[in-house]
C-alpha positions as CSV (number, residue, x, y, z in Angstrom):
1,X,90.2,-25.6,290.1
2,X,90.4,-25.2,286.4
3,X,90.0,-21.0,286.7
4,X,92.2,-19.9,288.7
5,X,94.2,-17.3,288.2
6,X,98.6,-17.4,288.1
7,X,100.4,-14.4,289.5
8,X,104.2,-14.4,288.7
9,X,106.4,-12.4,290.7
10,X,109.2,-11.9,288.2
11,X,112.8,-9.8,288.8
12,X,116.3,-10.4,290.0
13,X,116.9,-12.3,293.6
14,X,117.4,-9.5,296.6
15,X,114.7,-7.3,295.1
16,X,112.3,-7.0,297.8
17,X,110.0,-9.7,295.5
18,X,109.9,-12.3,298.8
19,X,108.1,-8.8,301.2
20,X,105.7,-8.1,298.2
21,X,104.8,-11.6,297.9
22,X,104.9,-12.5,301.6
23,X,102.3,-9.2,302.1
24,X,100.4,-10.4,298.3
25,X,99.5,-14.0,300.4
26,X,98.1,-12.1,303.5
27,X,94.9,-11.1,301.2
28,X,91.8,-12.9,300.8
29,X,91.7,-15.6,297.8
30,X,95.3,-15.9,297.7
31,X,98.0,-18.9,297.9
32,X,101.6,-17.8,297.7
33,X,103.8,-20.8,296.6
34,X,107.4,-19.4,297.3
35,X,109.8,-19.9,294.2
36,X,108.8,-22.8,292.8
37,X,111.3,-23.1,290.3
38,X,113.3,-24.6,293.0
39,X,111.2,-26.5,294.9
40,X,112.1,-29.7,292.0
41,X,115.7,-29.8,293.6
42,X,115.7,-28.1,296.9
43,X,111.4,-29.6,297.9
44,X,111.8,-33.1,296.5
45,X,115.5,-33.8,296.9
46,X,117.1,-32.0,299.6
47,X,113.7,-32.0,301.7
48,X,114.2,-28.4,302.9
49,X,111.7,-26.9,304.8
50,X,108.5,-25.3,303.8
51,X,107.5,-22.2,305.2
52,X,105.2,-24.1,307.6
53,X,108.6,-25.0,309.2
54,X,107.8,-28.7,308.2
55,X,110.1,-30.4,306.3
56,X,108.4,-30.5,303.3
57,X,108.3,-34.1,303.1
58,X,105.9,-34.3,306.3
59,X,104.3,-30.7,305.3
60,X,100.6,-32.0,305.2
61,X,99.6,-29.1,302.7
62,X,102.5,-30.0,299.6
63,X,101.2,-33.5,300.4
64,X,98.1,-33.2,299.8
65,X,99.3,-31.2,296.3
66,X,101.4,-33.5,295.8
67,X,98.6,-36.0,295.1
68,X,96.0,-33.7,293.6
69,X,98.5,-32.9,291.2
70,X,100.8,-36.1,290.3
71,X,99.1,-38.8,292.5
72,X,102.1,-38.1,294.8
73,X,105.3,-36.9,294.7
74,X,107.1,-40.4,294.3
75,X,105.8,-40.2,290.6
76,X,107.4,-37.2,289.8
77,X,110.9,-37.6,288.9
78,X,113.0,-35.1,289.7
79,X,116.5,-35.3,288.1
80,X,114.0,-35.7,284.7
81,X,112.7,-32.4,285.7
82,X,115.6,-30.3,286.2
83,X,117.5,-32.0,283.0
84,X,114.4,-30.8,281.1
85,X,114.4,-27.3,282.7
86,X,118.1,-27.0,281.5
87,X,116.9,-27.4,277.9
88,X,114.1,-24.4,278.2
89,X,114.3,-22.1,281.5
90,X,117.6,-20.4,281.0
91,X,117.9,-16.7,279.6
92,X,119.3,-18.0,276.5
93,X,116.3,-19.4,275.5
94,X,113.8,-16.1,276.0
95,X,114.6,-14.8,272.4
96,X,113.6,-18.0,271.2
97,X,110.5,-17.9,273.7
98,X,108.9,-14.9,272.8
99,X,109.7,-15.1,269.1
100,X,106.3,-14.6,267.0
101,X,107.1,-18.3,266.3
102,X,109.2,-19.9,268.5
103,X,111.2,-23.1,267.2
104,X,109.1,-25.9,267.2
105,X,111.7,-27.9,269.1
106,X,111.8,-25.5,272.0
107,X,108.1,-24.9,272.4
108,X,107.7,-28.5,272.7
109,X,109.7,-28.7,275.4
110,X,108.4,-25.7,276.9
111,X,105.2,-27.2,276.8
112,X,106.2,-30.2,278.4
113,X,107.6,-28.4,281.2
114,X,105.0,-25.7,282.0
115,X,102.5,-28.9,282.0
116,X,104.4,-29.6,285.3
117,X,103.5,-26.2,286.5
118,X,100.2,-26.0,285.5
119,X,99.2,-29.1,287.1
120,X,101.1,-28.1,290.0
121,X,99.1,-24.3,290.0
122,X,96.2,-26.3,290.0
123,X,96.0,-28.4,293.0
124,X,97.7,-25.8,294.7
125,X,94.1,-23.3,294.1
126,X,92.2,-26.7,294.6
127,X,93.9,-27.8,298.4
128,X,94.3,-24.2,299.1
129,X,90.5,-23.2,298.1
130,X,92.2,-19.5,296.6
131,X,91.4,-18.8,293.5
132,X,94.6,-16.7,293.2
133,X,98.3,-18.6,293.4
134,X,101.6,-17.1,293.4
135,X,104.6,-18.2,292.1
136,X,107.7,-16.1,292.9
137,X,110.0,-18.0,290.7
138,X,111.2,-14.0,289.6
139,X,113.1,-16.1,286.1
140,X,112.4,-14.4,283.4
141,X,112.9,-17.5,281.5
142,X,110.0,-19.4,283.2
143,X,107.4,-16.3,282.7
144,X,108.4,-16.7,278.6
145,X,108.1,-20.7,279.2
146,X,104.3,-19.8,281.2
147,X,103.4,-17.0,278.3
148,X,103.2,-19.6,275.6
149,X,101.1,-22.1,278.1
150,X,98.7,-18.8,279.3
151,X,98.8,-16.5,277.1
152,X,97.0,-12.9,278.4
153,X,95.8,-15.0,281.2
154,X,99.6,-14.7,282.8
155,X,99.8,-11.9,284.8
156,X,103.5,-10.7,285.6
157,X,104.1,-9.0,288.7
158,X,107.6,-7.1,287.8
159,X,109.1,-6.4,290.9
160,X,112.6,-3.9,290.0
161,X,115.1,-2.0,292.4
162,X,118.2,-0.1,292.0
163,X,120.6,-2.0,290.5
164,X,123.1,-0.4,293.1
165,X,121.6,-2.0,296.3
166,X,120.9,-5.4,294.1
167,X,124.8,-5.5,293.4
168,X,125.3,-4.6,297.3
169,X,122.8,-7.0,298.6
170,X,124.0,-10.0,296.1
171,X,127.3,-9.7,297.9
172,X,125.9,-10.1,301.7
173,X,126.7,-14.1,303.2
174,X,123.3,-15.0,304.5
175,X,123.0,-18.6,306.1
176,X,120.0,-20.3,304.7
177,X,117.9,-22.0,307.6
178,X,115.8,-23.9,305.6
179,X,118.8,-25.9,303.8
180,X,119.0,-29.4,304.9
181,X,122.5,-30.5,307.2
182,X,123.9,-32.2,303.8
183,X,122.6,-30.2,301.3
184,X,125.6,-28.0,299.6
185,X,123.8,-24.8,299.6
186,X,123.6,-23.6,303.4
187,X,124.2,-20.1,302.3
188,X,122.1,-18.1,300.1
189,X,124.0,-17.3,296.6
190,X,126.2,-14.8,296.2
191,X,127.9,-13.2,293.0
192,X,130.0,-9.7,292.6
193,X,128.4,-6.9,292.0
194,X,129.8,-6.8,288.2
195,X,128.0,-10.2,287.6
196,X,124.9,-8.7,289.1
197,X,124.8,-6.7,287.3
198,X,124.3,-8.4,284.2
199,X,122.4,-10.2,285.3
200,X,119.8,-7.4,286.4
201,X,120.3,-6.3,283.2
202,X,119.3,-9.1,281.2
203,X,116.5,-10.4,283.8
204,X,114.8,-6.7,283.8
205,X,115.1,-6.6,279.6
206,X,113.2,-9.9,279.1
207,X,110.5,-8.8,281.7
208,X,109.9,-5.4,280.3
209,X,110.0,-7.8,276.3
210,X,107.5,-9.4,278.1
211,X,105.1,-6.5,278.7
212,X,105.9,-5.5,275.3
213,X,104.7,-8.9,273.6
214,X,101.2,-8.2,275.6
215,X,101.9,-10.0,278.8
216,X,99.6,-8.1,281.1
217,X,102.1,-6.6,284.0
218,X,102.8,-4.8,287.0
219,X,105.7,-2.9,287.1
220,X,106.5,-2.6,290.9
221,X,109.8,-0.5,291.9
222,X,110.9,-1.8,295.6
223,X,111.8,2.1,296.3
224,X,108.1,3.6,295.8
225,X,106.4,0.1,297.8
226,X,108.9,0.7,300.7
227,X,108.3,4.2,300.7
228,X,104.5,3.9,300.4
229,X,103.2,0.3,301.1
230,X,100.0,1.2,301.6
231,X,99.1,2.9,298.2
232,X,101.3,0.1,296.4
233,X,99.7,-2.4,298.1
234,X,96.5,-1.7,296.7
235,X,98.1,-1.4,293.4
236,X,99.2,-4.7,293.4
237,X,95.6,-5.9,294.9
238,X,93.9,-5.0,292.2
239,X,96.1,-6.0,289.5
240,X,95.5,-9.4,291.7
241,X,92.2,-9.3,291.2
242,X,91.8,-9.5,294.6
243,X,90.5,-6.1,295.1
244,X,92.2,-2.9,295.8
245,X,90.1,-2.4,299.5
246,X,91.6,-5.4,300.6
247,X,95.7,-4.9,299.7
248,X,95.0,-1.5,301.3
249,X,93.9,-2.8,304.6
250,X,96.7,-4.9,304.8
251,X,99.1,-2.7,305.5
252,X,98.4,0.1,308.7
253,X,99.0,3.7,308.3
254,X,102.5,3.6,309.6
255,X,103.4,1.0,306.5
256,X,103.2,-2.0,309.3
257,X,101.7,-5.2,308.8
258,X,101.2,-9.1,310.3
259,X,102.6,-11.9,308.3
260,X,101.5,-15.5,309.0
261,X,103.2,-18.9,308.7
262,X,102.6,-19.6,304.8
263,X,103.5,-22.5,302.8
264,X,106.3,-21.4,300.8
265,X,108.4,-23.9,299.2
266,X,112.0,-21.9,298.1
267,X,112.9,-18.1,298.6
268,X,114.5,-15.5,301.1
269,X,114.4,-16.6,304.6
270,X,112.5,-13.8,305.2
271,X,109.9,-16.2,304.0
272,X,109.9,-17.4,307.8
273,X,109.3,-13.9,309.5
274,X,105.8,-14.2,311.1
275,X,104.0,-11.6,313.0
276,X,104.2,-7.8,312.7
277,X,106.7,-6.4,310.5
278,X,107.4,-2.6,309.5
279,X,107.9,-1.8,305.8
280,X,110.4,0.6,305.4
281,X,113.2,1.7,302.3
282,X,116.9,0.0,302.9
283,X,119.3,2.1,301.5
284,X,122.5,0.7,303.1
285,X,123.9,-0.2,299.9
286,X,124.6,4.2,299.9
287,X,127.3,3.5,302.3
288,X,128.2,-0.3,301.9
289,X,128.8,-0.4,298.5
290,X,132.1,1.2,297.3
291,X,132.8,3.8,294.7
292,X,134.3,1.7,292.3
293,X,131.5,-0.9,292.2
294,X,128.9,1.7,292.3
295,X,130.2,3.1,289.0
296,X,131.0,0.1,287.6
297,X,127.2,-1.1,288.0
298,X,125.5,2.2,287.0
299,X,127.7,2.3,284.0
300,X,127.1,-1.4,282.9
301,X,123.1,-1.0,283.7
302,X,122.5,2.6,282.6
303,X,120.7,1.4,279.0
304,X,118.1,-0.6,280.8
305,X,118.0,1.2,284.5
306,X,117.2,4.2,282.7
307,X,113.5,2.7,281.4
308,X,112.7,2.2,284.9
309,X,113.9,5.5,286.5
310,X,116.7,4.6,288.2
């Protein structure tokens, strides 16, 4: 399907981004992927489970991609992959990406890398038959790597929340059911709230440089969906191009809502959560994050939070 159009959820992990996305594949037209900036290691090596609840090597879906795309996974190499990611899709690298000129070096391989995705993107709207694919990667490095490939036809989804409850929920130890019994990463990361907040920091900055350089975006702030999915919902429809109506009608009047098994290939586990859900604002991070790390993050974010009304 050669016009399809790319939806990338961008942001900092523990964001509310998997919710959005999860609600974003419910409409009409649309294929969320999961983060498939992962799925190289954690899909093709580890074998973890797609959102199906297959393992992804017996999910009949990524197998049919798989060929559409490479002529099967076999021919894609994986280690070759991530060793080229490591050269390109890293925040050090976004200045360089959305330079007016970007050194011919790294735009080479940034070419060669988002080729990957785009054929990828492709099959996935071809096996799929949606005309809309999302990729909830959230790097901010990836969206540069896919604005020199797409140009105004990326559209970035920026999905922000208090850095606060980030730094509170990056320190929660959440088992991850969809690691394999040997893979090393049976819990999802975790990283103190100092750290994370860099981290937000930096991720958030080269979103909103996106926007700035004329990638056309979304800003969505978990707070005001959670508080009002409906209304948001719609928002995010019809930056979609899927139709405002529709992301309304997704979501009832008292912000609930029916998820169905997807094909995800990488994220939360909330990825698994099927049937009806109830949207609603967390704010445990008030009371489970401590005074010292609460100042310490809103002092170390306040520049950048700031922007975004936080």
């Amino acid at each position: 399907m050669n016009d399809f159009r790319l939806v990338f959820v961008g942001g900092i992990g523990r964001s509310g981004s998997t919710l959005i996305e999860r609600l974003l594949g419910e409409l009409p037209g649309v294929c969320s992927m999961g983060e498939v900036v992962h799925m190289w290691r954690r899909a093709l090596v580890d074998d973890e489970t797609c959102g199906c609840g297959e393992r992804f090597a017996r999910c009949p879906f990524w197998a049919e991609v798989g060929r559409e795309a490479f002529g099967g996974w076999r021919r894609v190499d994986p280690a070759e992959v991530l060793e080229l990611k490591e050269t390109v899709d890293r925040t050090r690298y976004a200045p360089g990406l959305l330079a007016a000129r970007p050194p011919a070096e790294l735009a080479r391989r940034a070419r060669r890398y988002t080729e990957l995705y785009d054929r990828l993107y492709r099959a996935v709207a071809l096996v799929s038959g949606c005309p809309v694919v999302v990729d909830s990667s959230k790097h901010a490095s990836l969206a540069a790597c896919l604005r020199l490939r797409y140009g105004v036809r990326l559209r970035l989804l920026h999905v922000v929340r208090d850095p606060r409850a980030v730094a509170h929920a990056w320190r929660k130890r959440v088992p991850r059911p969809d690691a394999a019994p040997t893979s090393p990463e049976q819990y999802m990361a975790r990283c103190s709230p100092v750290r994370s907040a860099v981290r937000w920091s930096a991720q958030n900055e080269v979103l909103a440089a996106l926007e700035r350089a004329g990638t056309p975006t979304l800003r969505v702030r978990y707070e005001d969906f959670a508080g009002d999915p409906r209304a948001e919902l719609r928002r995010i429809a019809g930056f979609a191009g899927c139709g405002e109506e529709a992301g309304e009608a997704a979501v009832g009047e008292c912000g609930t809502a029916l998820l169905s098994p997807g094909h995800t290939v990488s994220g939360n586990p909330m990825r698994f959560r099927t049937g009806r859900v109830r949207v609603r604002p967390d704010v445990s991070w008030r009371s489970g994050l401590g005074p010292g790390h609460r100042l310490a993050v809103s002092a170390l974010t306040f520049p950048v939070r700031r922007r975004f009304g936080y």
